[in-house]
N, C-alpha and C positions, 0 to 999 in steps of 0.2 A: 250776145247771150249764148248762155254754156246748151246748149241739145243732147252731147254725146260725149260718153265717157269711155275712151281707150285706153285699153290696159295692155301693160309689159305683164307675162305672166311668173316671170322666174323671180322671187324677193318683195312681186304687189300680192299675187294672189296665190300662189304655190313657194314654197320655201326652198330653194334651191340652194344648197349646203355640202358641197366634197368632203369636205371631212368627213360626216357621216358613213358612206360607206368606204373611206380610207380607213375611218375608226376600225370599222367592224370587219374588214378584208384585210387589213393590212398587221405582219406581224412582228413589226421592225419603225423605229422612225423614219432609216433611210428606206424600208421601202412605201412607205406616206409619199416620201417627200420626192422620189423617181414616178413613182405614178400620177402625182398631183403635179409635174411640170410636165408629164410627158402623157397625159391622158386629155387632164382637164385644161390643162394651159398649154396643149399642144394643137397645130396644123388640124390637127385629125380630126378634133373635135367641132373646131369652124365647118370642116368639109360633111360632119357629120347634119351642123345647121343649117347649111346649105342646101345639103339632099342630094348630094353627090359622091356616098360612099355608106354602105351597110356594118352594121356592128361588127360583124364577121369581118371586114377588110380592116374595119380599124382597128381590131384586134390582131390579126395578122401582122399587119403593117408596125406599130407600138411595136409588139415582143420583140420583134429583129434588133429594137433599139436598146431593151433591158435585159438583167439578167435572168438565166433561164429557171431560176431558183422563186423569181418574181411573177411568172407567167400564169400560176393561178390565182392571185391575188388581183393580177391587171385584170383577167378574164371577168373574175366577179364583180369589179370596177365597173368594164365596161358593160355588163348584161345586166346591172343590178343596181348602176347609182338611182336610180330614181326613188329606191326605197326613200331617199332623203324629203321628195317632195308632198309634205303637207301642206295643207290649207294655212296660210298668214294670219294670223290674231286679230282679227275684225273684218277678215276680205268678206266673208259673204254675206256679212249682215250690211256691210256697206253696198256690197251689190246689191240687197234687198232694197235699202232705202233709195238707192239711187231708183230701179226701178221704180220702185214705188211711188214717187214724185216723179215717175213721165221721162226721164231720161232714156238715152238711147244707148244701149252697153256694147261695146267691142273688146275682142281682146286681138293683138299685134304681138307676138311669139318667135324670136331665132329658139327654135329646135326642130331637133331631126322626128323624123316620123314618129320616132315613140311617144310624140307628145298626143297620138291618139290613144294609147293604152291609158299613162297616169293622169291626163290631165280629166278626165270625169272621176275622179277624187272631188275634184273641188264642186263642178257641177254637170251635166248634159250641154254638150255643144250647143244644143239650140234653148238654152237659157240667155244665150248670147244672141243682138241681134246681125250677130257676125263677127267670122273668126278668120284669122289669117296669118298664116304659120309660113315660115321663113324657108322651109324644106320642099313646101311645095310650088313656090316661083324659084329656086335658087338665087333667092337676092336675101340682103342681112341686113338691120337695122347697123349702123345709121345709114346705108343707102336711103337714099331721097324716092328710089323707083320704089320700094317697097310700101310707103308712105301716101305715094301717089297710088298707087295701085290699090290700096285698102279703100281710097275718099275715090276714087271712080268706080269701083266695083259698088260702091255702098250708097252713092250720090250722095256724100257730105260735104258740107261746107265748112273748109279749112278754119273760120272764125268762130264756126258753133261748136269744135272738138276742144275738148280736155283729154291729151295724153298723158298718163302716169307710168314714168321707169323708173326703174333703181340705177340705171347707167347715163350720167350726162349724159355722155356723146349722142348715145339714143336720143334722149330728150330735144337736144341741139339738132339734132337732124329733121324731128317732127315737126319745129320750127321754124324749119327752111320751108316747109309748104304751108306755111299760115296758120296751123295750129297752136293754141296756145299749149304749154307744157310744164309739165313739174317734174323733178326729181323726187322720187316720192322715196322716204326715209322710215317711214313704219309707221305713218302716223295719220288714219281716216280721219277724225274727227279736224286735223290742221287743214287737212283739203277741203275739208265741208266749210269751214269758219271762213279759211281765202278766200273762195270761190263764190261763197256765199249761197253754196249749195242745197 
């Protein structure tokens, strides 16, 4: 029987979109497409979700690699993508219902410490009955430690969790410790029906 419901928060419950502030920062295609392989789809950005390098070094670091014509565009990139993340199209009414019927809410997070400034957008930390962000163990989904770490800090029982990502691998990883998992695709109401929530 399902007790607890863990959430990925980037794509379940906050919308996490580069493009957006490439849109709005960027004023060229080619410079979208240098900053969005070399910010978002860069080194820097893991080491960012890990919690072993400040915006300031990853902005340092980045510019050495683009042109210098590009350097306030990355700068805004990297001080300012989070403008992107809103609340997902039904996350919190589904988080209402879930509590509401007795469930036990977590959320499981790879980001870097900013994920303390934007993420009470969506709600107050302790709406959650625990939270656990990837910055502050230096370990990443799909590590298996990070997974174990959340179900012993919390005393859960691998059978009674329902984890929801937008990323297999995440998902596959939850898995390996006995939780059950979904790749979740946008869609509360197919969870509730599945699961029989």
């Amino acid at each position: 029987m399902i007790r607890n419901i863990i959430f990925d928060m980037g794509n379940v419950l906050l919308r996490y979109d580069p493009e957006v502030p490439l849109d709005l920062y960027c004023q060229t295609e080619e410079e979208k497409n240098v900053i969005r392989k070399e910010l978002f789809g860069g080194e820097e950005w893991v080491q960012g979700d890990l919690g072993l390098i400040t915006n300031e070094e990853k902005y340092n670091t980045i510019r050495l690699r683009i042109p210098e014509e590009m350097h306030p565009a990355l700068k805004r990139c990297v001080y300012e993508w989070s403008i992107c993340m809103k609340p997902v199209s039904g996350a919190f009414d589904f988080c209402e219902y879930m509590k509401k019927k007795g469930y036990r809410l977590f959320v499981l997070s790879n980001a870097s410490d900013e994920f303390y400034d934007y993420f009470p957008k969506f709600a107050p930390l302790d709406y959650f009955d625990g939270v656990v962000v990837s910055s502050d163990l230096h370990k990443i989904k799909p590590d298996i430690e990070i997974f174990e770490y959340l179900l012993h800090t919390y005393q859960l029982v691998p059978r009674e969790c329902l984890f929801l990502d937008d990323m297999e691998p995440n998902v596959r990883g939850a898995e390996r410790t006995g939780m059950q998992g979904e790749v979740f695709l946008g869609d509360f109401e197919r969870i509730k029906e599945k699961y029989h929530l």
